[in-house]
MDAnalysis code that builds the backbone (N, CA, C; Angstrom):
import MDAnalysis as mda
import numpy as np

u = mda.Universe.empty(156, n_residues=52, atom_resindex=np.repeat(np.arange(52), 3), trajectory=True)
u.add_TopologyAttr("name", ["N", "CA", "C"] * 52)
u.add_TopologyAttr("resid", np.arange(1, 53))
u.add_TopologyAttr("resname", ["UNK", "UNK", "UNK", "UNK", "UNK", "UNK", "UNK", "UNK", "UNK", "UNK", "UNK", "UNK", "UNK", "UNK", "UNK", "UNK", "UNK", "UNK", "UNK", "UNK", "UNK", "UNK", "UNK", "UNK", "UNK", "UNK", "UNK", "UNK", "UNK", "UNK", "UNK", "UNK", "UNK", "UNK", "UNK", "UNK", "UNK", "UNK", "UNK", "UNK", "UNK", "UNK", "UNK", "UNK", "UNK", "UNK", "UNK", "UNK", "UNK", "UNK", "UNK", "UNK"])
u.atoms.positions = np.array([
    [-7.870, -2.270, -22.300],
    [-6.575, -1.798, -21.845],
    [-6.596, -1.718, -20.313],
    [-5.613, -2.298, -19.573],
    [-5.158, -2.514, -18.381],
    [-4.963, -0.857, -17.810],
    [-5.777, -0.799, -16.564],
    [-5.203, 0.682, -15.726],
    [-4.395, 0.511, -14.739],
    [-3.572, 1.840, -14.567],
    [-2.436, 1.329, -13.958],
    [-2.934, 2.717, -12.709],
    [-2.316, 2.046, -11.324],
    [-2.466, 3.101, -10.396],
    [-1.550, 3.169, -9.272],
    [-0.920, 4.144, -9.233],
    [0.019, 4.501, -8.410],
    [-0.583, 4.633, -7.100],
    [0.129, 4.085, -6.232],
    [-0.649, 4.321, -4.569],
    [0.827, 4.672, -3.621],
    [0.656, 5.077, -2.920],
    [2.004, 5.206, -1.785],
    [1.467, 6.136, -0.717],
    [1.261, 5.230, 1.102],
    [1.235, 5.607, 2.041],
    [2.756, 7.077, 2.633],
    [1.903, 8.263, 2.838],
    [2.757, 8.883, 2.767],
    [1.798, 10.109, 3.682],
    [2.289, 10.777, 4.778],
    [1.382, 11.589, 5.744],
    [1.695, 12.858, 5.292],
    [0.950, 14.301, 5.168],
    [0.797, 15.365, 4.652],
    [1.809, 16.158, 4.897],
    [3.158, 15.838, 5.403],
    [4.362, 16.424, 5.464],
    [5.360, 15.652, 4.674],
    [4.645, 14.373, 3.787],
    [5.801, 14.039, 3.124],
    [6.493, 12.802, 3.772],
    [6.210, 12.736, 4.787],
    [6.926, 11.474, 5.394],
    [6.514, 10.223, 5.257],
    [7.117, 9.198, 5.123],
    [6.868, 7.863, 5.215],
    [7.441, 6.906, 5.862],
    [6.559, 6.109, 6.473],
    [7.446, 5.507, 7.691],
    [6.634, 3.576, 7.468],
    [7.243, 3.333, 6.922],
    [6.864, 2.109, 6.563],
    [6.566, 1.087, 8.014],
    [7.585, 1.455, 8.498],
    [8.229, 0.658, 10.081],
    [6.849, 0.643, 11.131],
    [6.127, 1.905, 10.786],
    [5.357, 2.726, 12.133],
    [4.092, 2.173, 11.763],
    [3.418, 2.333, 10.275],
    [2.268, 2.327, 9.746],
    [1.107, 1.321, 10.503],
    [0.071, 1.154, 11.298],
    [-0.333, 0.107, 11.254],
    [-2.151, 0.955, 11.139],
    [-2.538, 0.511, 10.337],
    [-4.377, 0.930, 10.022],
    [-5.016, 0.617, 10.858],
    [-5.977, 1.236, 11.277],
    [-7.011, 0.607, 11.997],
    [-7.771, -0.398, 11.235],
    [-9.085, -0.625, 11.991],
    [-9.655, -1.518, 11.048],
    [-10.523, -1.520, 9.734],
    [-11.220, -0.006, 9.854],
    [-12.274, 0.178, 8.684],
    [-10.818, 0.587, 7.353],
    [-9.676, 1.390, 7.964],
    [-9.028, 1.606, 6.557],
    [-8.021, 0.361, 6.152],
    [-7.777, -1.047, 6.891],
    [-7.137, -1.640, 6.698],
    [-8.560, -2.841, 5.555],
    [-9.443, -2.809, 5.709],
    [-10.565, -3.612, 5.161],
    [-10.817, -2.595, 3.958],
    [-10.509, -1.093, 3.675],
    [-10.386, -0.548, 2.382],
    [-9.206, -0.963, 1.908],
    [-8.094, -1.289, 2.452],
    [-7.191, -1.581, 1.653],
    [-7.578, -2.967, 0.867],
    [-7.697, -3.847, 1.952],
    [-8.034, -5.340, 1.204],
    [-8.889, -4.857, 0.175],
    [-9.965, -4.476, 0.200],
    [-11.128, -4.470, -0.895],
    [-9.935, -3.434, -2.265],
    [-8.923, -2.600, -2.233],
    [-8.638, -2.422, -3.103],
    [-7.643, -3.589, -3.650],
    [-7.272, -4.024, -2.912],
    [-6.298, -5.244, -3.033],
    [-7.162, -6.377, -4.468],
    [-7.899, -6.761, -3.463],
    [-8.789, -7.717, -4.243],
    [-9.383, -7.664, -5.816],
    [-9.249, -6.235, -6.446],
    [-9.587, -5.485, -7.461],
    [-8.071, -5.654, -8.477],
    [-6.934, -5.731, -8.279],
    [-5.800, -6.001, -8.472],
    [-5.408, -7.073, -9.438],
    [-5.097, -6.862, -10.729],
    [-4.608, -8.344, -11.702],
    [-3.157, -8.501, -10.725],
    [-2.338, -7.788, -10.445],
    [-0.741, -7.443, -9.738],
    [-0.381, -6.713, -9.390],
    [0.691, -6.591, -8.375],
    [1.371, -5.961, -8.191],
    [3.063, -5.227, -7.738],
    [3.221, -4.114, -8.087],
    [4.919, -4.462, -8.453],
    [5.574, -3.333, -6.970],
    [6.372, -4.288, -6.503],
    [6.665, -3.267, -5.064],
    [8.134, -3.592, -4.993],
    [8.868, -1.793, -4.205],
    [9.982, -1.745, -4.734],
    [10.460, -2.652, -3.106],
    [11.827, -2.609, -3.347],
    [13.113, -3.498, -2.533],
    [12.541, -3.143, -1.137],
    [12.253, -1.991, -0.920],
    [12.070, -1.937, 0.642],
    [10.807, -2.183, 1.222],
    [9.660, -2.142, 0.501],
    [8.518, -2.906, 1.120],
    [8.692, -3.976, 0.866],
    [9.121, -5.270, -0.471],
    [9.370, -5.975, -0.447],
    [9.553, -6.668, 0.717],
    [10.952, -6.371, 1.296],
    [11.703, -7.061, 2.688],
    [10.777, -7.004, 3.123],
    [9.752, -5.678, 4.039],
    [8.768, -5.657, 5.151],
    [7.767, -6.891, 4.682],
    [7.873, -6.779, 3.769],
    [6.453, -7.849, 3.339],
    [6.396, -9.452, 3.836],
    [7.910, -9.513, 2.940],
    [8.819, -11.145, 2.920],
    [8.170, -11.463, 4.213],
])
């Protein structure tokens, strides 16, 4: 059975700023490595666009 995991960049007041976000390098190379672990993934309308 497939696990499913919720993730969402979001700073300890709740805010999210998609626009602003940029990682340095050791947490942007954790992201890839979680990336890479990934059968898919489903992202809503507004990261979408940023992504496109």
């Amino acid at each position: 059975m497939a696990k499913i995991v919720f993730a969402m960049n979001v700073s300890l007041d709740g805010y999210v700023d998609h626009d602003l976000f940029a990682p340095d390098a050791p947490l942007f190379r954790h992201f890839v490595q979680q990336t890479r672990t990934q059968t898919g993934s489903i992202y809503g309308r507004r990261i979408y666009e940023i992504m496109r």
